[in-house]
C-alpha positions in Angstrom: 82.7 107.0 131.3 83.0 103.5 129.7 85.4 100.7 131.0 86.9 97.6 129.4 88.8 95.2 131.6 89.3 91.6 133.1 87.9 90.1 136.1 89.1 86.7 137.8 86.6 86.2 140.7 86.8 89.2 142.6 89.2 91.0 141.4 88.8 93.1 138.1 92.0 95.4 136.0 90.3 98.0 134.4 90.7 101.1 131.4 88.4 103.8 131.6 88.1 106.4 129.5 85.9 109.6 129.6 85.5 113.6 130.3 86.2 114.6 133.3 86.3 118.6 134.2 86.9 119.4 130.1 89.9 117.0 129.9 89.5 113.5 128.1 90.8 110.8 131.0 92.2 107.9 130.7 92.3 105.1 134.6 94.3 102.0 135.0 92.5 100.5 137.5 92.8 97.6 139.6 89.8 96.6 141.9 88.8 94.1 144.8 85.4 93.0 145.5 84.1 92.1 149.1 81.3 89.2 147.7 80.8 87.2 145.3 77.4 88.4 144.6 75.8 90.8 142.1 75.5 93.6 144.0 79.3 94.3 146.6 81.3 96.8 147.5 85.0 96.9 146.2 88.1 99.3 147.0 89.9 100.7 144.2 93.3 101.6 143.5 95.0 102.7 140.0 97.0 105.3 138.2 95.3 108.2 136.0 96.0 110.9 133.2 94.2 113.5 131.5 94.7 115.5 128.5 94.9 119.4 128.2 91.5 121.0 128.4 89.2 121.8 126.0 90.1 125.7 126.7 93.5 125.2 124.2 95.5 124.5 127.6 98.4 121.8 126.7 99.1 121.2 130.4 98.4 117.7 130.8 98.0 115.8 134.3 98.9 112.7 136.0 98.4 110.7 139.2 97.2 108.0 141.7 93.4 107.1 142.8 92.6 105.3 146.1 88.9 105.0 146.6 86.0 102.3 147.1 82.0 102.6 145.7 79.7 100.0 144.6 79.3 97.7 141.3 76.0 95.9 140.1 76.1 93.3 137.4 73.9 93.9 134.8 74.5 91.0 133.2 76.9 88.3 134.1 78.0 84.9 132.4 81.0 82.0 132.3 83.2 84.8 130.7 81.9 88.2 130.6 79.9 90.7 132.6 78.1 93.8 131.7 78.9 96.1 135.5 77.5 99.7 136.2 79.7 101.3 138.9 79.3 103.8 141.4 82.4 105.5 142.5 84.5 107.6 144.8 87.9 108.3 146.6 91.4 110.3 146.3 92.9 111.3 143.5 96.1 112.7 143.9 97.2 114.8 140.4 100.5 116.6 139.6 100.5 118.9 136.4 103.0 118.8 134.0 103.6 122.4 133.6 106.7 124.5 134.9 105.1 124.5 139.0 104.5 120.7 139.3 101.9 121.3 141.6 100.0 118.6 142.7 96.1 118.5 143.7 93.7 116.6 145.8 90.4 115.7 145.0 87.5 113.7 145.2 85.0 112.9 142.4 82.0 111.0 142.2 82.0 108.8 139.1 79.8 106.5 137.5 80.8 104.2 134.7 79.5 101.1 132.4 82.1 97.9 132.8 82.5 95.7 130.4 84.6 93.0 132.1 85.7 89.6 130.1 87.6 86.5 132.0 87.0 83.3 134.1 84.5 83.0 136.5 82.9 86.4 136.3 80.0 84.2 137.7 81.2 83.2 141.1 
């Protein structure tokens, strides 16, 4: 998955986009960071949807994420950092097809961050 965003300090908006279980996703994701150091743990909260499957399905789905993991900065200046993530948590997904029902689950994901804004270095 790849991820352009902004970041002000510790806190980052994200949009990731990748496959996930045949379906091309797309995240909104808004993120808090414990330290100010290269290496913290954040929590995670955003909204997601994904596309119909590769299968020919046009059910498309929808939801919230609540989660947490770990980022490393690869690379980090005055106005940009290069991030890899490590992460986890709850998404909660409703379908769009005639049941609207909705599922739990929890992935593991991993993702490159691109992140541009003030003081990505502090």
């Amino acid at each position: 998955m790849g991820e352009f965003g902004y970041r002000i300090m510790t806190i980052d908006i994200g949009l990731r986009i990748g496959k996930a279980a045949s379906r091309t996703t797309l995240d909104v994701v808004f993120r808090w960071a414990f330290l100010k150091s290269k290496l913290t743990p954040f929590i995670v909260a955003g909204y997601s949807a994904a596309s119909g499957d590769d299968s020919g399905s046009s059910s498309s789905m929808s939801g919230y994420l609540f989660g947490g993991g770990l980022r490393y900065d690869l690379v980090r200046g005055e106005s940009a950092a290069v991030s890899v993530l490590a992460e986890s948590g709850v998404r909660i997904i409703a379908t769009s097809s005639a049941s609207d029902e909705k599922t739990l689950f929890v992935p593991l994901l991993a993702s490159l961050q691109v992140t541009f804004g003030s003081k990505t270095n502090r």
